[in-house]
TORDOTOR-442676 format. One record per residue (C-alpha): residue in one letter; x, z, y; chain; residue number from 1. Coordinates in Angstrom, 1 decimal. Each point is the difference from the previous one (the first is absolute). Example, Ala and Ser with C-alpha at 12.3 -4.5 7.8 and 13.67 -1.06 7.14 Angstrom:
PT  rest    east      up   north  kette   nr
PT     a    12.3     7.8    -4.5      A    1
PT     s     1.4    -0.7     3.4      A    2
! end
This chain:
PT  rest    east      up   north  kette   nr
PT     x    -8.2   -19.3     7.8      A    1
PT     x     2.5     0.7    -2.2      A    2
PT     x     2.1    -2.9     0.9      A    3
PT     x    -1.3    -0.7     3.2      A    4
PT     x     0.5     3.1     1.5      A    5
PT     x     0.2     1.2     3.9      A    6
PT     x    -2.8     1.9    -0.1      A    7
PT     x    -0.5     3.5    -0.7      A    8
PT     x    -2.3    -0.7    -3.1      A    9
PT     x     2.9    -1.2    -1.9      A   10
PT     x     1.9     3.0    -0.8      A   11
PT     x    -2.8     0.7    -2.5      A   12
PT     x     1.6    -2.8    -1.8      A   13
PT     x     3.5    -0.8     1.3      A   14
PT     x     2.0     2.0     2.5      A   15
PT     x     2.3    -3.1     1.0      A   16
PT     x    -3.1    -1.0     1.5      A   17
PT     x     0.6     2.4     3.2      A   18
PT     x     3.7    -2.1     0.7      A   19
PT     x    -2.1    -3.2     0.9      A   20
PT     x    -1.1     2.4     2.9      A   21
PT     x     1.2    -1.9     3.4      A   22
PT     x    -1.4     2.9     2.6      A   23
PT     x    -0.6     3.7    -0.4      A   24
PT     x    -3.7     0.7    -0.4      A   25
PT     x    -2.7     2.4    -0.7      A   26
PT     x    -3.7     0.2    -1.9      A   27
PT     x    -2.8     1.9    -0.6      A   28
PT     x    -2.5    -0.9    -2.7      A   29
PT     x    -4.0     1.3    -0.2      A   30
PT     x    -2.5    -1.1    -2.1      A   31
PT     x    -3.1     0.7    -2.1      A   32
PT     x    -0.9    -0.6    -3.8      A   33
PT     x    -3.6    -0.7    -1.4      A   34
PT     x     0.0     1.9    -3.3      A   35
PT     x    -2.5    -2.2    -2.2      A   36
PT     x    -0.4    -0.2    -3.7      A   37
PT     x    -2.7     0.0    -2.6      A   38
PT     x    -0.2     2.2    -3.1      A   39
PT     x    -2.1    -0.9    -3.5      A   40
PT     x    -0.2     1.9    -2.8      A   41
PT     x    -3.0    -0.4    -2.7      A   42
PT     x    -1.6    -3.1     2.4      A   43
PT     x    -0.4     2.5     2.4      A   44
PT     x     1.7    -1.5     3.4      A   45
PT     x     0.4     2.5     3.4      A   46
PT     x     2.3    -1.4     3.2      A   47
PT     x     2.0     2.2     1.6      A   48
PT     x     1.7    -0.6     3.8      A   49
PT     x     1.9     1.8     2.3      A   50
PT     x     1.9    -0.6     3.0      A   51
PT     x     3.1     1.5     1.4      A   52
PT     x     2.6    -0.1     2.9      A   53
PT     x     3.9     1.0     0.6      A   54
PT     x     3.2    -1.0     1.4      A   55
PT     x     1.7    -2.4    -2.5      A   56
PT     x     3.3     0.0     1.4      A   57
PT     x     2.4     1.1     2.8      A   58
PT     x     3.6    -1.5     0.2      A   59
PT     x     2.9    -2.0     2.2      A   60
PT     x     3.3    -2.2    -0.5      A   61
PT     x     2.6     0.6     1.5      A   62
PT     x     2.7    -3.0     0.1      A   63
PT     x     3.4     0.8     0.7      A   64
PT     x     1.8    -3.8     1.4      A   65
PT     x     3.4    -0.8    -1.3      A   66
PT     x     1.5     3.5    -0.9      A   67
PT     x     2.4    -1.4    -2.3      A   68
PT     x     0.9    -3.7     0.6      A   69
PT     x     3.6     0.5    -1.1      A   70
PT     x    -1.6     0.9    -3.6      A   71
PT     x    -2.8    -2.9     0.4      A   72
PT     x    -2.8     2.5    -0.2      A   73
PT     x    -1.6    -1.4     2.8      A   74
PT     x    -3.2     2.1     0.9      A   75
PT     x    -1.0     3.2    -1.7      A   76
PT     x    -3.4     1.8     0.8      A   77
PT     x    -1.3     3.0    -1.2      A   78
PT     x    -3.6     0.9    -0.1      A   79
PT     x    -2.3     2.8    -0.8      A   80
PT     x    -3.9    -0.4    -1.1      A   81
PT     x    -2.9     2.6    -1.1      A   82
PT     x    -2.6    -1.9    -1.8      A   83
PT     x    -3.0     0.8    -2.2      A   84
PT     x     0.8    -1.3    -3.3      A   85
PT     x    -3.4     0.8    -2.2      A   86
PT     x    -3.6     1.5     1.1      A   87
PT     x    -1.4     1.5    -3.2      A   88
PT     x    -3.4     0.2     1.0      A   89
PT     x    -2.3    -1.1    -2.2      A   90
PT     x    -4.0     1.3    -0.9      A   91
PT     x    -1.1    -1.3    -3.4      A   92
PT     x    -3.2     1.3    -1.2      A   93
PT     x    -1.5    -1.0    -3.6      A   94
PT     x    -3.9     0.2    -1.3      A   95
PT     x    -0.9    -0.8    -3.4      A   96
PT     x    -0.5     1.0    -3.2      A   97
PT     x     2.6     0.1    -3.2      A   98
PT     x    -2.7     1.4    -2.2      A   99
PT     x     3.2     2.3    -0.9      A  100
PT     x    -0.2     3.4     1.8      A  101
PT     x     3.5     2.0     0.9      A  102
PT     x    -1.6     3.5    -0.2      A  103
PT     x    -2.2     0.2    -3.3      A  104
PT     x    -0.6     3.9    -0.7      A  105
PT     x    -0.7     2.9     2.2      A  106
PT     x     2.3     2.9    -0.6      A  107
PT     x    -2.7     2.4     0.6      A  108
PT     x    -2.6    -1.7    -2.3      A  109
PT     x    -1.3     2.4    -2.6      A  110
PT     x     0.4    -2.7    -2.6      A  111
PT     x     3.6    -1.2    -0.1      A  112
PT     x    -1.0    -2.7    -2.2      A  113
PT     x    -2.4    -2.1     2.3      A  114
PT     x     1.6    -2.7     2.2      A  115
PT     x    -1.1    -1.8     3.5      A  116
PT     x     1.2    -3.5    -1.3      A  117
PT     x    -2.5    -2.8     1.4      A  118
PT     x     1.7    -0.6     3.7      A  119
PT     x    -3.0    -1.0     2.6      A  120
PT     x     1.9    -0.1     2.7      A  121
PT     x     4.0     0.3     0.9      A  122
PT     x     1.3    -0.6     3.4      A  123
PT     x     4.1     0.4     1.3      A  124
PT     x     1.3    -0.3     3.4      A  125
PT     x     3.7    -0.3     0.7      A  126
PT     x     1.6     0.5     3.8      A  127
PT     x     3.1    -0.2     0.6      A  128
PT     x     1.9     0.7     3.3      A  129
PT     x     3.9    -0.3     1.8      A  130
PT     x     2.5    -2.0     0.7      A  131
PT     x     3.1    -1.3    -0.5      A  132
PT     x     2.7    -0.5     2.7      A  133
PT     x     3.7    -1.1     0.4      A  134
PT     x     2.9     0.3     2.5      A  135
PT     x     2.5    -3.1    -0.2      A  136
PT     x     4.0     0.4     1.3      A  137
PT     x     0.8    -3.0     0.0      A  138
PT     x     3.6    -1.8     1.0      A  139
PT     x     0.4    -3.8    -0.2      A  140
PT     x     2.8    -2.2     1.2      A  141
PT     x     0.6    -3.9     0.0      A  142
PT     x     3.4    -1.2    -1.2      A  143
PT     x     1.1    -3.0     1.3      A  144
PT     x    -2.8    -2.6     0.6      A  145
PT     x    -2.0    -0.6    -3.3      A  146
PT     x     0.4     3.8    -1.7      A  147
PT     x    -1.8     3.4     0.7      A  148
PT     x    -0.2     3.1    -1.6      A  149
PT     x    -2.0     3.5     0.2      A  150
PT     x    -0.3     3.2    -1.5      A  151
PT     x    -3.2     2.6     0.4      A  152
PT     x    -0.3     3.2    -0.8      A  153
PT     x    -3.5     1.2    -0.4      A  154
PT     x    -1.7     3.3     0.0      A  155
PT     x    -3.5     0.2    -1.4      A  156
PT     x    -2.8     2.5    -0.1      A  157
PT     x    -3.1     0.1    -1.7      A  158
PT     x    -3.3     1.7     0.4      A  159
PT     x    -2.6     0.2    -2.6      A  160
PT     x    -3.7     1.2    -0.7      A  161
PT     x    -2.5    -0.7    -2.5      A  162
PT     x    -3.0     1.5    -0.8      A  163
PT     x    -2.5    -0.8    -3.0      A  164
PT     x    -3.5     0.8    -1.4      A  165
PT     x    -1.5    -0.9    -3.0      A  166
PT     x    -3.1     0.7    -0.8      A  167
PT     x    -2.1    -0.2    -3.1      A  168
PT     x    -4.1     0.7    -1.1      A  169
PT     x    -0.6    -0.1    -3.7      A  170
PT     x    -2.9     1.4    -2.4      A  171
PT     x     0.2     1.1    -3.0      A  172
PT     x    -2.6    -0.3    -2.9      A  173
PT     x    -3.0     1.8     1.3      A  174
PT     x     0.7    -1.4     3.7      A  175
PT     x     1.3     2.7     2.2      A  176
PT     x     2.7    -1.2     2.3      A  177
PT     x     3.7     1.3    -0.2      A  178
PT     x     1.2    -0.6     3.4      A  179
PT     x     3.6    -0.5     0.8      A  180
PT     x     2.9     0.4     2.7      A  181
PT     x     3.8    -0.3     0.3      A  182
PT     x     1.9    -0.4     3.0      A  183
PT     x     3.7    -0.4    -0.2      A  184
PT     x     2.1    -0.1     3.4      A  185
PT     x     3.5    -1.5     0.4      A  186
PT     x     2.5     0.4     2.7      A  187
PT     x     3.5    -1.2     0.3      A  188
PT     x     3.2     0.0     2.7      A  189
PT     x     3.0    -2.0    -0.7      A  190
PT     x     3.1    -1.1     1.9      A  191
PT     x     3.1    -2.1    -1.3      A  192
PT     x     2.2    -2.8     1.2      A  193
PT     x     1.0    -3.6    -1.0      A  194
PT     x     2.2    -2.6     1.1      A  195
PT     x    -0.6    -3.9     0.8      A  196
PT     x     3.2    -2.2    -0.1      A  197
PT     x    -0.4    -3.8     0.6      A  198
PT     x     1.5    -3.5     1.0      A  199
PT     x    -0.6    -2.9     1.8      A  200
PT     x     1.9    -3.0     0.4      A  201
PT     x    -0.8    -3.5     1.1      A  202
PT     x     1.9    -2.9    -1.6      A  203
PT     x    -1.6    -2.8     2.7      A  204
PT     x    -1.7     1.2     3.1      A  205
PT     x    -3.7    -0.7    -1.7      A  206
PT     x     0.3     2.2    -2.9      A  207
PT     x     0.4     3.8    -0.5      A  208
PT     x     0.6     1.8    -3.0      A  209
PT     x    -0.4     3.4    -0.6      A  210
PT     x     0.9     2.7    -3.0      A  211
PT     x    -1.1     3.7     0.2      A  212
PT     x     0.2     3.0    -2.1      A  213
PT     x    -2.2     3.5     0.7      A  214
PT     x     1.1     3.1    -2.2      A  215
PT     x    -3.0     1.8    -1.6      A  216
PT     x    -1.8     2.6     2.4      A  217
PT     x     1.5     3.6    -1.0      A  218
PT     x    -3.0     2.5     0.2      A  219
PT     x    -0.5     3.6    -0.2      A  220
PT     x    -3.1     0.6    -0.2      A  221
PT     x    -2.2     3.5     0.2      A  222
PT     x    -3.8    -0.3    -1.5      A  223
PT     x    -2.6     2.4     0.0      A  224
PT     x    -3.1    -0.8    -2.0      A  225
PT     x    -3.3     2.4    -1.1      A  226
PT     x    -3.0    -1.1    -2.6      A  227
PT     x    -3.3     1.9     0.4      A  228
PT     x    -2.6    -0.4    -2.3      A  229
PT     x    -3.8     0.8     0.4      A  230
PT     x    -3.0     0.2    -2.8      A  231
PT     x    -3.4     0.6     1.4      A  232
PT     x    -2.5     2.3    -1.5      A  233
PT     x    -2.7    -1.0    -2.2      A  234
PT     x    -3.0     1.6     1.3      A  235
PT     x    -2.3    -1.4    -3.1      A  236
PT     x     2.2     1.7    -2.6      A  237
PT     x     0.8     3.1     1.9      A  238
PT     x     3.8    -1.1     0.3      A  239
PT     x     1.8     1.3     2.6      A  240
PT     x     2.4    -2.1     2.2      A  241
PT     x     3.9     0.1    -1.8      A  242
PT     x     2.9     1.7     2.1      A  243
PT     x     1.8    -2.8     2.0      A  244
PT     x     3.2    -0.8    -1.5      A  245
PT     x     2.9    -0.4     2.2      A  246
PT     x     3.6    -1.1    -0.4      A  247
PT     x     2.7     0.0     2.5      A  248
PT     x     3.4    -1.5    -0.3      A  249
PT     x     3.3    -0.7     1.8      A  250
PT     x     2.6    -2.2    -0.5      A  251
PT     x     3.0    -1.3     1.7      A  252
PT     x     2.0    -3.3    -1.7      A  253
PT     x     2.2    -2.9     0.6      A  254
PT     x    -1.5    -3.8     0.0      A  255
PT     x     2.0    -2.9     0.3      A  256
PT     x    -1.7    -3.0     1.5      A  257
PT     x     0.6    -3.8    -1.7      A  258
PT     x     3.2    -1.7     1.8      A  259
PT     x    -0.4    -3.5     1.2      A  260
PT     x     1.9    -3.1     0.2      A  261
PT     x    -1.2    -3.1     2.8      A  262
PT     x     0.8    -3.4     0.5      A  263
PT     x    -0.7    -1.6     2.7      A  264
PT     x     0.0    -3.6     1.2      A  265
PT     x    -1.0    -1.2     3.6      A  266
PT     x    -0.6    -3.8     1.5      A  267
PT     x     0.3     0.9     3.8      A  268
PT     x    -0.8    -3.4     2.3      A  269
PT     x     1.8     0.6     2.7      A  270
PT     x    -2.1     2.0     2.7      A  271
PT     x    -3.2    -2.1    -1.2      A  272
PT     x    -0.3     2.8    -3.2      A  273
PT     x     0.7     1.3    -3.5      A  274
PT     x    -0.7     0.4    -3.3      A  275
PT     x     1.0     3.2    -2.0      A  276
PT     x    -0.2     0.7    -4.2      A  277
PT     x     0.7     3.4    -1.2      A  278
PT     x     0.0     0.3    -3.7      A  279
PT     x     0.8     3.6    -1.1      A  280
PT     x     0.7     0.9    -2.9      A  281
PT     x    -1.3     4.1    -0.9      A  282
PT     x     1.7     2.3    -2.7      A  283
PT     x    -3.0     2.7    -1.2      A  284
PT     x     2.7     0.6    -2.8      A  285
PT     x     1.9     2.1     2.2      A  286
PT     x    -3.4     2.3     1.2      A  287
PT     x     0.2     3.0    -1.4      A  288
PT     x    -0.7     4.5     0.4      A  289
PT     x     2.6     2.0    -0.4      A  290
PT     x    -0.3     4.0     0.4      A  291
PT     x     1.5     1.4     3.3      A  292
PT     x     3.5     0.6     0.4      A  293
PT     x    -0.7     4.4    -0.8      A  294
PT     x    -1.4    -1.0    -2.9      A  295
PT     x     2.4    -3.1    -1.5      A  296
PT     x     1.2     2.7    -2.0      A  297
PT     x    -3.1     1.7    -1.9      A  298
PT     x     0.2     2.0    -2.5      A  299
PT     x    -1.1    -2.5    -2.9      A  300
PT     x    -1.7     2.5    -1.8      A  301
PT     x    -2.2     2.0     2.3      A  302
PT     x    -0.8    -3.0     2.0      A  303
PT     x    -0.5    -2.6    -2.2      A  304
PT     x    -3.7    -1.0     0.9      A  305
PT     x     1.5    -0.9     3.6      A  306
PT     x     2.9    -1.9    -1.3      A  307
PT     x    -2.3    -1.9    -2.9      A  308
PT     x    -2.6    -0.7     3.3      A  309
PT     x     3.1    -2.0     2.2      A  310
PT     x     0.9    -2.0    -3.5      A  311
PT     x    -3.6    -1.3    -0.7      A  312
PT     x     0.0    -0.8     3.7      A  313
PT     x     2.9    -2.4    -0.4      A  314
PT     x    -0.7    -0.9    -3.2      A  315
PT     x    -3.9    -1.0     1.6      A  316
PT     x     2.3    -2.0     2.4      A  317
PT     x     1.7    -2.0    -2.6      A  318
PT     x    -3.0    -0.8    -1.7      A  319
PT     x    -2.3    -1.3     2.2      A  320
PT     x     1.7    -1.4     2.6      A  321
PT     x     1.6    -3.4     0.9      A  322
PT     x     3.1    -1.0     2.3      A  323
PT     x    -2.0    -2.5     2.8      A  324
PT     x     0.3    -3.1     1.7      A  325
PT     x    -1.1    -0.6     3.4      A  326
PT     x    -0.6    -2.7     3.0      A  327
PT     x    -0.3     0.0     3.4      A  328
PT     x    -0.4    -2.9     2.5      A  329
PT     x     0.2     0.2     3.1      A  330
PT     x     0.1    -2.8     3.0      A  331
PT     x    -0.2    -0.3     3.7      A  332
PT     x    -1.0    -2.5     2.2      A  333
PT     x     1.2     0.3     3.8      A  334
PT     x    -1.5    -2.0     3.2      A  335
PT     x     1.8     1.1     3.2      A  336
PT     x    -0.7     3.7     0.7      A  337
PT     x    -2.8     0.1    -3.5      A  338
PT     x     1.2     0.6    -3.3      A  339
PT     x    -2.8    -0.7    -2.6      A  340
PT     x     0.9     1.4    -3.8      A  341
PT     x    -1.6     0.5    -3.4      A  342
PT     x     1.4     1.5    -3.4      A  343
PT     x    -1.2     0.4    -3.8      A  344
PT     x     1.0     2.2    -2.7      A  345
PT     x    -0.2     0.8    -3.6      A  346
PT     x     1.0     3.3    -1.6      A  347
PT     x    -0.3     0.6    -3.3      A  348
PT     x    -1.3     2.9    -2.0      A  349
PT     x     2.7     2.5    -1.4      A  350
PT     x    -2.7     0.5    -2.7      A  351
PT     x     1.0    -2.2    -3.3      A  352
PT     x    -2.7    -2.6    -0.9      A  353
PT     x    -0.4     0.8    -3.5      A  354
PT     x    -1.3     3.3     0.9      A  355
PT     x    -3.7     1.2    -1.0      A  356
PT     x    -2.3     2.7     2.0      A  357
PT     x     1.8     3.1    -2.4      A  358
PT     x     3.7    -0.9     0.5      A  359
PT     x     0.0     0.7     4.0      A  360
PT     x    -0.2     3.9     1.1      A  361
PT     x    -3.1    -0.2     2.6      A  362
PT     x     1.2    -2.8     2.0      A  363
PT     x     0.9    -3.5     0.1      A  364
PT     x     0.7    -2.6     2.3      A  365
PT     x    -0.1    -4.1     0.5      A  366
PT     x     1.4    -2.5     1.3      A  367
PT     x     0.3     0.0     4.0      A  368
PT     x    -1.1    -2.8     2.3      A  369
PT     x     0.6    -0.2     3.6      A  370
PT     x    -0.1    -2.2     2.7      A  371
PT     x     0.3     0.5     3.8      A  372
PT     x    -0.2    -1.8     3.2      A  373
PT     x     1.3     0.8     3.7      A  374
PT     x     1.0    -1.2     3.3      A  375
PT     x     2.6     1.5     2.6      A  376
PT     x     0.3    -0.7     3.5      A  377
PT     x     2.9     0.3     2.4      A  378
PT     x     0.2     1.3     3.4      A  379
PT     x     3.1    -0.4     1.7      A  380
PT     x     2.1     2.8    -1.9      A  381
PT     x    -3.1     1.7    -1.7      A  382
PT     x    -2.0    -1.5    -2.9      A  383
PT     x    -3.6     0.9    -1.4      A  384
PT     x    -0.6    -0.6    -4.1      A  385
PT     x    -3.0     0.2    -1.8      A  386
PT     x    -0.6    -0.2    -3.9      A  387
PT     x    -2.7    -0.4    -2.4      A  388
PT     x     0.5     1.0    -3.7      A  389
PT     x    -2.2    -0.3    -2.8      A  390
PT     x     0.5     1.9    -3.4      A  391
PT     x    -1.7    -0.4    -3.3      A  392
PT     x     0.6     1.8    -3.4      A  393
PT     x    -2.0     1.3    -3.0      A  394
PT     x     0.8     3.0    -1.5      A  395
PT     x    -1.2     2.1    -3.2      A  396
PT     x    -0.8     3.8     0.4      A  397
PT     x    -0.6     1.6    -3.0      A  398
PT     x    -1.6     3.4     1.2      A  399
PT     x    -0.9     0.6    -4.1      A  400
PT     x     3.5     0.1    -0.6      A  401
PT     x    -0.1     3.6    -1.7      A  402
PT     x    -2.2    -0.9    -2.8      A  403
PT     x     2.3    -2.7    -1.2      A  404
PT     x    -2.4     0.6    -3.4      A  405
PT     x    -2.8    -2.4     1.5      A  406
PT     x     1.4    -3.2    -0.5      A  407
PT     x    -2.8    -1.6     1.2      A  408
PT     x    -0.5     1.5     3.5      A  409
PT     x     0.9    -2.8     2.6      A  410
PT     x     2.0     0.8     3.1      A  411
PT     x    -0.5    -0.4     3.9      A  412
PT     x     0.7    -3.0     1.5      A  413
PT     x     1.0    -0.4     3.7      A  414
PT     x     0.0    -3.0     1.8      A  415
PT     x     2.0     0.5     3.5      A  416
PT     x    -0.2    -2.1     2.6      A  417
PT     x     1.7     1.9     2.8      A  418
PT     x     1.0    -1.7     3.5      A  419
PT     x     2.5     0.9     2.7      A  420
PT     x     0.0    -0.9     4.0      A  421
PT     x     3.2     1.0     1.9      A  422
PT     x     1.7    -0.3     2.9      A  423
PT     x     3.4     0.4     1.4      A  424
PT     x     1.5    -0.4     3.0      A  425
PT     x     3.9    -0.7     0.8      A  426
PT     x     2.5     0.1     2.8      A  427
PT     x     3.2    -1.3     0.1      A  428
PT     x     2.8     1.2     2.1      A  429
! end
């Protein structure tokens, strides 16, 4: 919708989108996602599904009719919108076996030299929970007939939770069982801002062109996160269970998002339809961490671990990650009050191709495909719109990714297939 606009959709792409805006108007957005994928690890294969509900998105235009004629800015409208802008929540769980055990010795073993290294069974689960919302400011205006022109400012918060278990049985050379535990818990708060500027402008009446640039997302960020491990007692050998480890840490530290650049091309048909192309181009160069602004200024020497920690993050960054392309189109069919519409998309991976299973920390993620259809229907000044979206990816989750010295060990894959209903309903005034 990037160069389409007139909906409130658009200022994710292109604030000028909210000057094509002829009446004031407001919308509210709910819907529910089916959480589906499939993990594999060792041609071991478990499906996971989950289902979950929330208000997408709040918001209204208002349009402000020939406040500066003199000056040919012609209509200005201002609008505000809350919408969800990521649901992290995702259950993976793995079975299989690497043949390569995590844990291999039991501190309280009499014999320091014997070792629990034949894996019989190894199983991981990964939930993760929160969301991701934004609040959009946005002021547009159209200047003289074929020209329009926004700005948004946008203030973003993030919620966070993750919570993993791995967990591991191996034997060691006379058969008793070394069984193993870790649990490692993850929770993060964030809020930062961004802003969206963008044109439109339509050389002939049939054809709209858009541009738009957002600024990166600048996060501060607070993170709590505890590891507990567990080692169970060996009854046969008289081997009492180990003390749980534990380790809690804090952090607070600056992220700052990829920017992105759109352009947008639009076919519109009179009041028969459209057709809408977004192609946006995403910098990961400029992601990065960066330590809080107390701590810009640490003391080199006594805190050089944490400084050393932000510069492999970056430098991580820089070496496995990949400006992207991406497309999405978009059309819309209208017959009297019924608007029939569809859309596909392809997001690529940040993740560079030529990477193997040991280059990427933990994760990594593929290529995105989605495609969506929907209907809206009119009712006088009201309108009801429904959508259907469908969105497939296959990541890599390397849950080994501490003993970098099996080379051998396979990771996780994930297969998601995850699906989206919603429904929004809009009055104009």
């Amino acid at each position: 919708m990037g160069a389409v606009g007139g909906d409130l959709s658009s200022l994710n792409i292109n604030p000028a989108g909210i000057a094509i805006y002829h009446h004031s108007e407001i919308s509210l957005t709910y819907g529910s996602i089916n959480h589906s994928n499939e993990t594999n690890y060792y041609e071991s294969t478990q499906s996971n599904q989950s289902t979950t509900f929330n208000r997408n998105q709040v918001g209204a235009v208002i349009v402000f009719d020939d406040p500066l004629i003199a000056n040919n800015w012609s209509k200005v409208s201002f609008a505000i919108n809350h919408q969800r802008t990521a649901n992290f929540h995702t259950r993976n769980s793995f079975f299989g076996n690497s043949r390569f055990p995590s844990f291999i010795s039991h501190p309280n073993d009499p014999d320091p030299e014997n070792t629990y290294e034949n894996a019989i069974s190894q199983s991981f689960y990964n939930y993760i929970d929160g969301k991701s919302s934004k609040l959009n400011l946005a002021l547009a205006g159209q200047y003289g007939k074929n020209f329009y022109a926004g700005f948004s400012l946008n203030i973003h918060h993030l919620d966070f939770s993750q919570s993993t278990t791995l967990n591991e049985l191996s034997t060691d050379e006379d058969g008793n069982i070394l069984d193993a535990l870790t649990t490692e818990n993850l929770n993060e708060t964030a809020d930062g801002f961004s802003i969206n500027v963008g044109f439109i402008y339509k050389p002939i009446r049939a054809v709209r062109l858009g541009l738009s640039f957002e600024s990166p997302i600048w996060y501060e960020l607070s993170e709590e996160a505890n590891t507990r491990e567990l080692i169970a007692s060996i009854p046969a050998e008289n081997i009492e269970a180990a003390a749980p480890y534990t380790n809690n840490s804090n952090l607070d530290y600056l992220l700052r998002t990829p920017s992105k650049l759109s352009l947008s091309g639009a076919l519109v048909i009179g009041k028969i339809g459209f057709i809408n192309l977004d192609y946006t181009y995403k910098a990961y160069n400029t992601l990065s961490t960066d330590p809080p602004q107390h701590l810009s200024n640490l003391d080199p020497i006594n805190n050089q671990e944490i400084i050393n920690g932000f510069k492999e993050n970056n430098q991580y960054f820089s070496d496995v990650l990949q400006n992207t392309h991406n497309i999405n189109i978009g059309g819309e069919f209208r017959v009297k009050n019924t608007s029939l519409r569809f859309g596909v998309g392809h997001e690529q991976s940040p993740f560079r191709k030529s990477l193997n299973a040991r280059d990427f920390d933990i994760l990594s993620i593929g290529d995105q495909l989605t495609s969506s259809l929907g209907a809206g229907f009119r009712f006088g000044a009201s309108r009801l719109d429904l959508a259907y979206r469908k969105v497939l990816q296959n990541n890599k989750y390397d849950f080994n990714d501490l003993n970098q010295q099996y080379e051998r060990i396979n990771t996780g894959s994930v297969n998601n297939k995850n699906s989206r209903i919603i429904a929004t309903y809009t009055c104009s005034f």
